[in-house]
MMTF fields as JSON, N, C-alpha, C and O atoms, coordinates in Angstrom:
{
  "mmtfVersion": "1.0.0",
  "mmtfProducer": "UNKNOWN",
  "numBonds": 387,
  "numAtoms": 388,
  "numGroups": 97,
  "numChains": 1,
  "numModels": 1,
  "chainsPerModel": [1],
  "groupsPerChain": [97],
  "chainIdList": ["A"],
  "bondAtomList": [4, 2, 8, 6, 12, 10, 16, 14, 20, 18, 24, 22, 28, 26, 32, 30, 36, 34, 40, 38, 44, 42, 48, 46, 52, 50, 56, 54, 60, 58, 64, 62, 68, 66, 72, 70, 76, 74, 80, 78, 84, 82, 88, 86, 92, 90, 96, 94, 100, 98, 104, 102, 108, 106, 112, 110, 116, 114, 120, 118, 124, 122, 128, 126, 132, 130, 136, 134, 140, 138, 144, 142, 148, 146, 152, 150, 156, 154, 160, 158, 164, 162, 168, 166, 172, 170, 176, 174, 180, 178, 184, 182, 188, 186, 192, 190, 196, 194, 200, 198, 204, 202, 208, 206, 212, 210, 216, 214, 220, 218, 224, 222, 228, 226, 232, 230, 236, 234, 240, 238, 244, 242, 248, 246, 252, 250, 256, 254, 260, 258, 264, 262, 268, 266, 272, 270, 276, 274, 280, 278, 284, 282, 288, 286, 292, 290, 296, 294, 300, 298, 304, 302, 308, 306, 312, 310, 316, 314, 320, 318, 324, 322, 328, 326, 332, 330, 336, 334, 340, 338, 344, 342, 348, 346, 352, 350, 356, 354, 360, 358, 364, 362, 368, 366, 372, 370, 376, 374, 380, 378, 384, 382],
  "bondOrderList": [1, 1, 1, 1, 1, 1, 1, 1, 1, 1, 1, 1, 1, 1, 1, 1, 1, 1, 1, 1, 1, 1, 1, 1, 1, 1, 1, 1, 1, 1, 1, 1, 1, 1, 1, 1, 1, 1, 1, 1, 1, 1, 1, 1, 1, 1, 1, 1, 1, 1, 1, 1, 1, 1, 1, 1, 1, 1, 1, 1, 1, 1, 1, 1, 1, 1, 1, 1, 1, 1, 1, 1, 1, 1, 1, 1, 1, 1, 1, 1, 1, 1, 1, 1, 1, 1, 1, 1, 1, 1, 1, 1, 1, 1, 1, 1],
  "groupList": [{"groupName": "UNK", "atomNameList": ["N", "CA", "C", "O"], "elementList": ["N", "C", "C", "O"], "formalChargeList": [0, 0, 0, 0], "bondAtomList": [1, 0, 2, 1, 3, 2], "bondOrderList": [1, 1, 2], "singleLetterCode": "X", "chemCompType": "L-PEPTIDE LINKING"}],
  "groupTypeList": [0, 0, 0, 0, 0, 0, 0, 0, 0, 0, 0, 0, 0, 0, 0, 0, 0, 0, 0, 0, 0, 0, 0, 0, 0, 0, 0, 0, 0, 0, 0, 0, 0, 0, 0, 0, 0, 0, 0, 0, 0, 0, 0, 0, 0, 0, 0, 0, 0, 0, 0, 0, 0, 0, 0, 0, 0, 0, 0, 0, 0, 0, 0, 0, 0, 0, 0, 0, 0, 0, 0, 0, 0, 0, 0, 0, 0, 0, 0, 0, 0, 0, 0, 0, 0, 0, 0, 0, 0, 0, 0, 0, 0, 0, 0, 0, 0],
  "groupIdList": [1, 2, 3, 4, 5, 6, 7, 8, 9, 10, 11, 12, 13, 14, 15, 16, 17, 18, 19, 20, 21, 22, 23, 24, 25, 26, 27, 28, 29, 30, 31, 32, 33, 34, 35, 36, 37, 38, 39, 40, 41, 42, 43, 44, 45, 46, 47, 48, 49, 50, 51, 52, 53, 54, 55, 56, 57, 58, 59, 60, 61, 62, 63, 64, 65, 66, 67, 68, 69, 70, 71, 72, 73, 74, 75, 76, 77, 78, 79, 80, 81, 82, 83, 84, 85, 86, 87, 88, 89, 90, 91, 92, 93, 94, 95, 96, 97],
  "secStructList": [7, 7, 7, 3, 3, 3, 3, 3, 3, 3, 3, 3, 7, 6, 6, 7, 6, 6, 2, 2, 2, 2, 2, 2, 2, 2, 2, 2, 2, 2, 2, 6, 6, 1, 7, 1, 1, 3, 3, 3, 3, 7, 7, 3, 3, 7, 6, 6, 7, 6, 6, 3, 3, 3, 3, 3, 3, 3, 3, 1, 1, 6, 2, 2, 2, 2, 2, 2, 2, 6, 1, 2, 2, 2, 2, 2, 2, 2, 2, 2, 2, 6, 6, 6, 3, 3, 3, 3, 3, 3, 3, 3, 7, 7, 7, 7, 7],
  "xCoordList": [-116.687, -115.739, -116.107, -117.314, -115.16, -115.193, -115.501, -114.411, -116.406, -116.952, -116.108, -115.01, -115.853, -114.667, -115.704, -116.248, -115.8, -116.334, -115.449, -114.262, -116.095, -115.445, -116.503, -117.699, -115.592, -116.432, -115.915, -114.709, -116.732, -116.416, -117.056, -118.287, -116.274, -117.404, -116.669, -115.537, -117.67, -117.516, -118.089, -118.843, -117.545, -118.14, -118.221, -117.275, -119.473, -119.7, -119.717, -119.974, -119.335, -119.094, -121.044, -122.127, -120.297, -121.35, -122.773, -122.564, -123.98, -125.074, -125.273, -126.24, -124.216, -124.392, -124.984, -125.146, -125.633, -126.135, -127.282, -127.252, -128.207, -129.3, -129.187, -129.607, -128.434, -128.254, -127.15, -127.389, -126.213, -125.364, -126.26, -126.05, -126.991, -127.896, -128.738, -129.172, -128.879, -130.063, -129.273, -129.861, -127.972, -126.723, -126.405, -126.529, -125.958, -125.368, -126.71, -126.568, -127.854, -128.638, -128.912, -128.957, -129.211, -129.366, -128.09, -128.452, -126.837, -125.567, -126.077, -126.338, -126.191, -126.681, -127.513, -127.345, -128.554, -129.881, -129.335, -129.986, -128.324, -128.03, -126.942, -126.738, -126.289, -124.988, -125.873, -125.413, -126.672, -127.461, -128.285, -128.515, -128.799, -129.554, -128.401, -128.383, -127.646, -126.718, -125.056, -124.172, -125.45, -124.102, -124.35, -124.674, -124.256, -124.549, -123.635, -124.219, -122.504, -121.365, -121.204, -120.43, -121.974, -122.748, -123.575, -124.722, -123.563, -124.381, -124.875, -126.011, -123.995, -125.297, -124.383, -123.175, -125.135, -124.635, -125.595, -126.528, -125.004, -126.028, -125.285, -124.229, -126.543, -125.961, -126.497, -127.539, -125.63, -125.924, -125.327, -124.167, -126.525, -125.918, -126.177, -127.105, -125.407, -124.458, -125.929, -125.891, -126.742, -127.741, -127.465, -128.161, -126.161, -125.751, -124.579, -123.964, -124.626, -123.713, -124.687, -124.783, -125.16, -126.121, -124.971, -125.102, -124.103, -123.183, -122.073, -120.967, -122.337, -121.543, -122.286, -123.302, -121.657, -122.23, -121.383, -120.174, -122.076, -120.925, -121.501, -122.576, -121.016, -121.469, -120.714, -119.559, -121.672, -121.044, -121.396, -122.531, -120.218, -120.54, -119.54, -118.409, -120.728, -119.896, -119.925, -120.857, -118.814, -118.219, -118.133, -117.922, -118.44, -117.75, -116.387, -115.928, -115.743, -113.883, -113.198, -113.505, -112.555, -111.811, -111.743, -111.899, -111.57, -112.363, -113.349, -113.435, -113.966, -115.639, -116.035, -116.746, -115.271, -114.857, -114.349, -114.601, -113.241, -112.678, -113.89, -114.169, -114.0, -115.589, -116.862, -117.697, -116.735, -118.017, -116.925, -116.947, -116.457, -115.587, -115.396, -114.999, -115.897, -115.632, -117.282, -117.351, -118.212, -119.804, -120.13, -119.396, -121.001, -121.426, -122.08, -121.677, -122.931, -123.296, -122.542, -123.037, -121.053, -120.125, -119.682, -119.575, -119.522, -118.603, -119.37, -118.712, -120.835, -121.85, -121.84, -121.88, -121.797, -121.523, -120.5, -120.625, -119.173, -117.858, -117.849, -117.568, -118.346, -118.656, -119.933, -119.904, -120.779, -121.674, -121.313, -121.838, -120.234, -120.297, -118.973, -118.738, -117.934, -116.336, -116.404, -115.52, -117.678, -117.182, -117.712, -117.406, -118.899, -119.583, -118.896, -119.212, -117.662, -117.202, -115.89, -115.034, -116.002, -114.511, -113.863, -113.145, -114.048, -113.26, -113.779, -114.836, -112.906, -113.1, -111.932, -110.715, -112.768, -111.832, -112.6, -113.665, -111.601, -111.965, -111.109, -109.975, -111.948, -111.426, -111.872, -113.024, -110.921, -111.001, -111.087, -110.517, -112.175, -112.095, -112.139, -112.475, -111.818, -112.275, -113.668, -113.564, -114.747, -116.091, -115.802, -115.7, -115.666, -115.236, -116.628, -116.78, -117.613, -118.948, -120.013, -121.204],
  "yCoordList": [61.507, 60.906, 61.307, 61.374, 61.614, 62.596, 61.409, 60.841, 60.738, 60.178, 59.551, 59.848, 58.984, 58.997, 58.558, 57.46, 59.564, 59.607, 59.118, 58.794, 59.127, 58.752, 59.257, 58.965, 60.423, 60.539, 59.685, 59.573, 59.258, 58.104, 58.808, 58.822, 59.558, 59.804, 58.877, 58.857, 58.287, 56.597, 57.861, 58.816, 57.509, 57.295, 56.605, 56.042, 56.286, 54.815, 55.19, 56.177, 53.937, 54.178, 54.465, 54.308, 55.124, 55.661, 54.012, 52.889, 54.566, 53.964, 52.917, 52.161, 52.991, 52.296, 52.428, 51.495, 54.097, 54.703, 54.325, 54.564, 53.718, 53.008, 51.763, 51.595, 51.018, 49.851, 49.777, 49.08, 50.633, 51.3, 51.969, 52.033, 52.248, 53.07, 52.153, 52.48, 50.74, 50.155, 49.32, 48.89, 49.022, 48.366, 49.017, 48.442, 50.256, 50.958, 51.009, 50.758, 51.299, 51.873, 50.838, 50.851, 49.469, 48.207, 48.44, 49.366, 48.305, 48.165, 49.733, 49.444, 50.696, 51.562, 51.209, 51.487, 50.488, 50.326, 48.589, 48.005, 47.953, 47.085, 47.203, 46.479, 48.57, 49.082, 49.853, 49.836, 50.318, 50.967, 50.027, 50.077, 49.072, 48.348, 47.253, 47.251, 46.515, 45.669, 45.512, 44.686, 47.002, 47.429, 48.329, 49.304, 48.277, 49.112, 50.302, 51.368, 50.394, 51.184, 52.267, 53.22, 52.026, 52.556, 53.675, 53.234, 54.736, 55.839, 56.115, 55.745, 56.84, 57.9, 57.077, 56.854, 56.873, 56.103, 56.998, 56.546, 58.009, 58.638, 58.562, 58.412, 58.758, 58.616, 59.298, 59.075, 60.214, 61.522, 61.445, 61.119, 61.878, 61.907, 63.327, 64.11, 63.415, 64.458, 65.443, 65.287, 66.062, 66.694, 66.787, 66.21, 67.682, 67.835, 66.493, 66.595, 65.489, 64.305, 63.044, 62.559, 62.726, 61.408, 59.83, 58.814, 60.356, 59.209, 59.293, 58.832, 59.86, 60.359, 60.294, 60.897, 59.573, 59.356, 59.951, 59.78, 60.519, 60.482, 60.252, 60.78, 59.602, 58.214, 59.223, 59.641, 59.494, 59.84, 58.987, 58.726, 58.601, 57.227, 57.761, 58.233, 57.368, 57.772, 56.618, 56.209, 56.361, 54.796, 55.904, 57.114, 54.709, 55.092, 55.498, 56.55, 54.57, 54.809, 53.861, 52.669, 54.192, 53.862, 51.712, 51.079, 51.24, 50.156, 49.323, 48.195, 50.097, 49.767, 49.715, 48.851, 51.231, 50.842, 50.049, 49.615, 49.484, 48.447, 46.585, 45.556, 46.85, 46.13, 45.821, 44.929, 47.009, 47.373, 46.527, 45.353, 46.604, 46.218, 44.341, 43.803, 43.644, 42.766, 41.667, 40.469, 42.508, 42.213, 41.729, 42.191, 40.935, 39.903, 41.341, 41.458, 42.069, 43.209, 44.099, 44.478, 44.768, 44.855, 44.11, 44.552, 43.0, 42.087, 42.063, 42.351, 41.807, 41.961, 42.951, 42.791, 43.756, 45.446, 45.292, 45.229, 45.192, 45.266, 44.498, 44.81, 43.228, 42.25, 42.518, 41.93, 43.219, 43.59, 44.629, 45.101, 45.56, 46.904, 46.961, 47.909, 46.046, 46.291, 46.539, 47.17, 45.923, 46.5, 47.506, 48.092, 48.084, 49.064, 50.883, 51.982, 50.343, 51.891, 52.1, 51.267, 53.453, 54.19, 55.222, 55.905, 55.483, 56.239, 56.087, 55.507, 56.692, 56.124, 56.912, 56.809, 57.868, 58.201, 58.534, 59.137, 57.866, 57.791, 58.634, 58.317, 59.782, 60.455, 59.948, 59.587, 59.944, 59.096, 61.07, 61.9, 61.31, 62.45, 62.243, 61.167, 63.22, 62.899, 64.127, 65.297, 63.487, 64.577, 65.077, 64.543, 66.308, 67.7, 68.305, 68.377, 68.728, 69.292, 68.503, 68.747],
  "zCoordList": [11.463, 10.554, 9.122, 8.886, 8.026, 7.023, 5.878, 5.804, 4.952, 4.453, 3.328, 3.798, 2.334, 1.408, 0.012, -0.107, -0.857, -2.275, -3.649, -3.589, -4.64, -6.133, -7.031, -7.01, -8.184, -8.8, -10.459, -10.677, -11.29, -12.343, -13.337, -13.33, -14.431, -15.523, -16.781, -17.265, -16.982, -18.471, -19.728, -19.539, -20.741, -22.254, -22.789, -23.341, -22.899, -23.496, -25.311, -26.001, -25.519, -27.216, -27.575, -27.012, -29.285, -29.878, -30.072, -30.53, -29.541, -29.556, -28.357, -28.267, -27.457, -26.144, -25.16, -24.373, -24.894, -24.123, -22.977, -21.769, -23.691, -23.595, -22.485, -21.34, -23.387, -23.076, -21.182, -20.196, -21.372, -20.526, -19.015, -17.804, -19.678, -18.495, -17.486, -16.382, -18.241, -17.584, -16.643, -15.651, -16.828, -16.214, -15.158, -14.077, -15.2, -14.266, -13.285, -12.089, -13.76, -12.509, -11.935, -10.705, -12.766, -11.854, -11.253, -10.529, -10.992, -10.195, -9.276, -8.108, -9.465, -8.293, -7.242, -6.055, -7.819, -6.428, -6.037, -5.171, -6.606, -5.783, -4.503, -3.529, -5.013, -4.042, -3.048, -1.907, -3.15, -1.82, -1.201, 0.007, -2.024, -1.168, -0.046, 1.185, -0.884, -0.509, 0.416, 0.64, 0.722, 1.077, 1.461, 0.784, 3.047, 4.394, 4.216, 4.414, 3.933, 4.012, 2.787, 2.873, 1.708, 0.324, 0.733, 0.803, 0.996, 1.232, -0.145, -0.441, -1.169, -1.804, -3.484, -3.562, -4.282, -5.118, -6.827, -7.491, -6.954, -7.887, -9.701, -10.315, -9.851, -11.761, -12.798, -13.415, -12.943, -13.677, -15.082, -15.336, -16.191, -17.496, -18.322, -18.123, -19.028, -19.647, -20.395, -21.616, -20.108, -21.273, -22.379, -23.215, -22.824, -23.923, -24.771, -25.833, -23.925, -24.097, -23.794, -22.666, -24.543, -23.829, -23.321, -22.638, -24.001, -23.985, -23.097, -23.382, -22.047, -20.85, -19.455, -19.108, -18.889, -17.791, -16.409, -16.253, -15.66, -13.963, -12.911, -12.625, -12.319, -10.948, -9.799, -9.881, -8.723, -7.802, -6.55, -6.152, -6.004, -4.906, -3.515, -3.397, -2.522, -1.307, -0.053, 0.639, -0.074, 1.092, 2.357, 2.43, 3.412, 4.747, 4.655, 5.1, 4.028, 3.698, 2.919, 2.93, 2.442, 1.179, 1.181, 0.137, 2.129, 2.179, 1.733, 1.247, 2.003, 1.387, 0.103, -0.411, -0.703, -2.063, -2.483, -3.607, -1.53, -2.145, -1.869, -2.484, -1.353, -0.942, -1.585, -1.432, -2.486, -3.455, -4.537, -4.169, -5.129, -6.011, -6.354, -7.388, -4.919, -5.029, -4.753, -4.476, -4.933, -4.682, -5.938, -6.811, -6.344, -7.083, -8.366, -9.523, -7.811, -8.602, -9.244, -10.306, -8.833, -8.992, -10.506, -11.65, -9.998, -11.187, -12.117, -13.117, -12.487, -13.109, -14.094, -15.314, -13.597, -14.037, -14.76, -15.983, -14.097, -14.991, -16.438, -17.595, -15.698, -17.207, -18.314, -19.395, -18.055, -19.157, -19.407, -20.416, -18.653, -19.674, -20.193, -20.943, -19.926, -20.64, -22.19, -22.769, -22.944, -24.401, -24.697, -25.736, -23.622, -24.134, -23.796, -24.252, -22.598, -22.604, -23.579, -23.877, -23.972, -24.335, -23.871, -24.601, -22.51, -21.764, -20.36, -20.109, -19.35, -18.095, -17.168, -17.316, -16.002, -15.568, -14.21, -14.074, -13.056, -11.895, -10.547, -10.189, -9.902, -8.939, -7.637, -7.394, -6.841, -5.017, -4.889, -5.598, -3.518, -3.143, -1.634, -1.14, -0.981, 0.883, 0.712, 0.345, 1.058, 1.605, 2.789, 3.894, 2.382, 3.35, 3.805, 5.024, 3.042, 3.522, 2.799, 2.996]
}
């Protein structure tokens, strides 16, 4: 069965970076630990962009995302980082290889 991914790259406003980083990765190692259906939950930032981040997350299926979405860590996340981003753009992919 063919896996179902999202890739999320945020810009967080100028001098948020920091603060942004320690959020998201706590919300990463709680989505792998806490959520069976959470395979690979990685968080990659920009070398030449410190203020750019891209999250690559892979669900059993589109479900599960929606699943992750509604986890206590999740909401956590959303609510400490809503003032800190200024852009946001999210791709649903199907994992092919």
């Amino acid at each position: 069965m063919a896996h179902f991914s999202i890739v999320v790259t945020i810009k967080v406003k100028p001098g948020e970076a920091d603060k942004f980083r320690g959020i998201i990765l706590e919300n990463a190692a709680a989505s792998l630990r806490d959520e069976p259906e959470c395979h690979k939950f990685d968080v990659l930032n920009y070398e030449d962009d410190p203020e750019t981040f891209v999250f690559y997350e892979v669900y059993t299926n589109a479900a599960a995302l929606d699943s992750h979405r509604d986890t206590p860590h999740f909401k956590k996340f959303a609510e400490l980082t809503g003032d800190l981003i200024a852009e946001r753009d999210v791709k649903r992919c199907q994992l092919i290889s």
